[in-house]
C-alpha positions as CSV (number, residue, x, y, z in Angstrom):
1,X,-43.8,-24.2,0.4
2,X,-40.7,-25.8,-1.1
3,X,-37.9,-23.2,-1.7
4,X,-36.6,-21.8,-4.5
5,X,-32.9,-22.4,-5.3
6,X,-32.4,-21.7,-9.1
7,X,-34.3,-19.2,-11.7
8,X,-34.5,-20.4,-15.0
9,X,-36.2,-18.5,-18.1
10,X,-37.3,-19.0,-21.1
11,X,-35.3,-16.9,-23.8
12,X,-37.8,-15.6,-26.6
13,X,-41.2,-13.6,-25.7
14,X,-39.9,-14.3,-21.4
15,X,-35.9,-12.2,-21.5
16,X,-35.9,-10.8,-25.2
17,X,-38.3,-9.6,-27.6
18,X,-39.0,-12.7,-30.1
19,X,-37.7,-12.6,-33.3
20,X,-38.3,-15.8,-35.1
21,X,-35.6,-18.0,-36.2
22,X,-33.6,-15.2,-35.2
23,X,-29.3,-15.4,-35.8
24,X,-28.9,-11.7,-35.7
25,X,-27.2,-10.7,-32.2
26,X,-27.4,-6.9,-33.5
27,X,-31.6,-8.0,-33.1
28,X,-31.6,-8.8,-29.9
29,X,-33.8,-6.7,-27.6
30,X,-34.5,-7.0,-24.1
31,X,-37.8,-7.2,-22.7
32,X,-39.1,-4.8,-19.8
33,X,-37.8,-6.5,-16.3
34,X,-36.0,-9.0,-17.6
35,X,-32.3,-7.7,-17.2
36,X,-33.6,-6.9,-13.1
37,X,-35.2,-10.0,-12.8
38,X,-31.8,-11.4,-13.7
39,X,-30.3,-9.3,-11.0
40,X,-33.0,-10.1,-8.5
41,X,-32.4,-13.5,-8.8
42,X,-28.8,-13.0,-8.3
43,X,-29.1,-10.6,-5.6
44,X,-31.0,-13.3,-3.5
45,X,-28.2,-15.6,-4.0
46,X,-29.5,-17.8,-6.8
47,X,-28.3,-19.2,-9.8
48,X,-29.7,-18.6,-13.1
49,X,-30.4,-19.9,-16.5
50,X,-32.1,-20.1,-19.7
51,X,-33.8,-23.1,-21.1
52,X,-34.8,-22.5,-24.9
53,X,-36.7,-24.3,-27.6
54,X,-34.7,-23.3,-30.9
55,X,-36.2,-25.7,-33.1
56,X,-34.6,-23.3,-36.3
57,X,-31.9,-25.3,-36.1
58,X,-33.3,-28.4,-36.7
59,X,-35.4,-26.6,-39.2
60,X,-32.2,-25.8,-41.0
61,X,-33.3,-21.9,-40.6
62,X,-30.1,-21.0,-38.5
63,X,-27.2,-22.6,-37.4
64,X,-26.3,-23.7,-33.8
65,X,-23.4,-21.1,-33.6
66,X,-26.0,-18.2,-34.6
67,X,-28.1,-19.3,-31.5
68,X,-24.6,-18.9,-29.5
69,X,-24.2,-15.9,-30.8
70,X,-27.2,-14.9,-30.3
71,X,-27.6,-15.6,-26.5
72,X,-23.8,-14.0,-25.9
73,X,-25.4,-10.9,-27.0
74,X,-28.6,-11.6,-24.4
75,X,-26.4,-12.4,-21.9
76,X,-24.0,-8.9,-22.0
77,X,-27.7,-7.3,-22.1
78,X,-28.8,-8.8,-18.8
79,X,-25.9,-8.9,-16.7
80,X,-24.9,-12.8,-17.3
81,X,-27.2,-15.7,-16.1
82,X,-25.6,-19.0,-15.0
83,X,-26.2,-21.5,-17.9
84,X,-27.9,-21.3,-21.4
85,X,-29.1,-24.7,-22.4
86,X,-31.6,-25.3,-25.9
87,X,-32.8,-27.6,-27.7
88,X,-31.7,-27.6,-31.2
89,X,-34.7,-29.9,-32.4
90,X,-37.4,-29.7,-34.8
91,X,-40.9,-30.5,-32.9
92,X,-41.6,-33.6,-35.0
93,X,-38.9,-35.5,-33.5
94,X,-40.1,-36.2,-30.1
95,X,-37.0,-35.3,-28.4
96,X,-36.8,-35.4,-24.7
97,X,-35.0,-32.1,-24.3
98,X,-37.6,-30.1,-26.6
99,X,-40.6,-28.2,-23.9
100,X,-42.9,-29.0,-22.8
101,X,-40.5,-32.2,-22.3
102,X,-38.7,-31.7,-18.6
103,X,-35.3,-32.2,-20.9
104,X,-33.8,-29.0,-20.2
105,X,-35.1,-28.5,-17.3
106,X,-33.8,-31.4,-15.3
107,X,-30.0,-30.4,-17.6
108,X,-30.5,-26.7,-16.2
109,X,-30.8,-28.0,-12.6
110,X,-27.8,-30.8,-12.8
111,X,-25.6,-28.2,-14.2
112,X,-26.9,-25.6,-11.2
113,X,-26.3,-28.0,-8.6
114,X,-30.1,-27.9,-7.3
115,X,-33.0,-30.5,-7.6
116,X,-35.8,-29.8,-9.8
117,X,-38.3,-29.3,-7.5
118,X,-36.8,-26.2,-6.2
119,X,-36.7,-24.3,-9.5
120,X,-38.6,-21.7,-10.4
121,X,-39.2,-21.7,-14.8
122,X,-40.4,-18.6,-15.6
123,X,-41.9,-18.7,-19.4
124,X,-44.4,-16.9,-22.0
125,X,-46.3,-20.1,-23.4
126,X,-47.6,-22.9,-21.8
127,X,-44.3,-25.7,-23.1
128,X,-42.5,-23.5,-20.5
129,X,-45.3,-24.4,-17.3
130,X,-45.5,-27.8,-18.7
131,X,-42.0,-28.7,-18.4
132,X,-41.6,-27.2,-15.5
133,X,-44.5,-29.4,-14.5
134,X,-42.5,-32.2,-16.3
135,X,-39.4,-31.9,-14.1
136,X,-40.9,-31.3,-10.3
137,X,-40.3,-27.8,-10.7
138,X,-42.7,-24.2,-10.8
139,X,-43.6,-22.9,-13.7
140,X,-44.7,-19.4,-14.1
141,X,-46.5,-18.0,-16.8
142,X,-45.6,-14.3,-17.7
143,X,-48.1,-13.7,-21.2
144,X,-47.4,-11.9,-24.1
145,X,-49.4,-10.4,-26.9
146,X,-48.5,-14.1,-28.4
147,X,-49.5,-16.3,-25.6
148,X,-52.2,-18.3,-26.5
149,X,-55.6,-17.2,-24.2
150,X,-56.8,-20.0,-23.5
151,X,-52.9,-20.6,-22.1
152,X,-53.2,-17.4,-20.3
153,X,-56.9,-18.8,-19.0
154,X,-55.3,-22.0,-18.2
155,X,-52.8,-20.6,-16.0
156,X,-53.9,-17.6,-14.5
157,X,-53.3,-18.5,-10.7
158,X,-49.7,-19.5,-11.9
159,X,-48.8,-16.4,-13.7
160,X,-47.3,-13.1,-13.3
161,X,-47.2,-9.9,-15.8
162,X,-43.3,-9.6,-16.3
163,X,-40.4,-11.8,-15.6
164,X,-39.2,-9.6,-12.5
165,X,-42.9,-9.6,-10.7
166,X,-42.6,-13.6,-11.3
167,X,-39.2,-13.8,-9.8
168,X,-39.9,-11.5,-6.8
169,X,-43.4,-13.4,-6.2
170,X,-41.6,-16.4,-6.1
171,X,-39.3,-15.5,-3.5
172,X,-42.0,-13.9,-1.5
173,X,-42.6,-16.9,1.5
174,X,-46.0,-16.6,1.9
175,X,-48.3,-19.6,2.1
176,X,-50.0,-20.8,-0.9
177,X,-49.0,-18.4,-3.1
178,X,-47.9,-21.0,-5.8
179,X,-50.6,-24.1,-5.6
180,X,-49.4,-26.9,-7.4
């Protein structure tokens, strides 16, 4: 079992509660777990991101200083994570950074120092696994009342039921708990 060096998560549906197209920082709600799965993470010794789709912008819905206003707020609510990277792209425009892509992914680990392989993506739908997939790293599946079920069907043996059970299985060393 490779080790885990870095967490990363998705924002919306995984950390906060999703809000489409949101710009609003006074919306912003976290999700049960995430703001200790943060601190789990951290406790352990690992660095931590968030890799986001926000095609909105692209979508001229909201404006790339709403999303960074929007993820300051997410950050003070779950104790600061390491990096926030996002793709700003609409999903017609095939761009390498948008998931399930291994864009972001890949960016998150350069700018945490680790490889690839030994993050851990934690995510409600299955762009998050994929890219993870994408990128040599694990992907986790924590569903929502959105997640699609044949996603949830899909990847039952790589899923969890909150971010903080998906972090702490993760670090958990026993053998074969994550199959590739």
């Amino acid at each position: 079992m490779r080790a885990v060096s870095a967490v990363l998560f998705d924002r919306d549906g995984t950390l906060v509660v999703d809000v489409p197209y949101n710009g609003d920082p006074e919306r912003v709600r976290t999700l049960p777990g995430a703001a200790e799965a943060v601190a789990f993470a951290r406790a352990a010794g690992l660095p931590t991101g968030v890799v986001s789709n926000q095609s909105g912008i692209g979508r001229g819905l909201l404006t790339a200083d709403d999303v960074a206003r929007v993820n300051r707020r997410a950050d003070e609510l779950l104790g600061g994570l390491d990096t926030w990277l996002y793709c700003p792209h609409a999903p017609d425009t095939g761009c390498p950074c948008r998931k399930p892509r291994p864009g972001l992914v890949l960016a998150a680990a350069e700018r945490l120092g680790v490889p690839p392989a030994e993050c851990l993506v934690v995510g409600d739908i299955a762009a998050d696994v994929l890219a993870a997939r994408a990128a040599g790293a694990r992907g986790v599946l924590v569903p929502n009342a959105a997640t699609a079920p044949d996603e949830v069907r899909r990847f039952a043996r790589h899923s969890a039921p909150d971010a903080l059970t998906a972090v702490r299985d993760a670090l958990d060393a026993r053998p074969g708990r994550w199959p590739r």
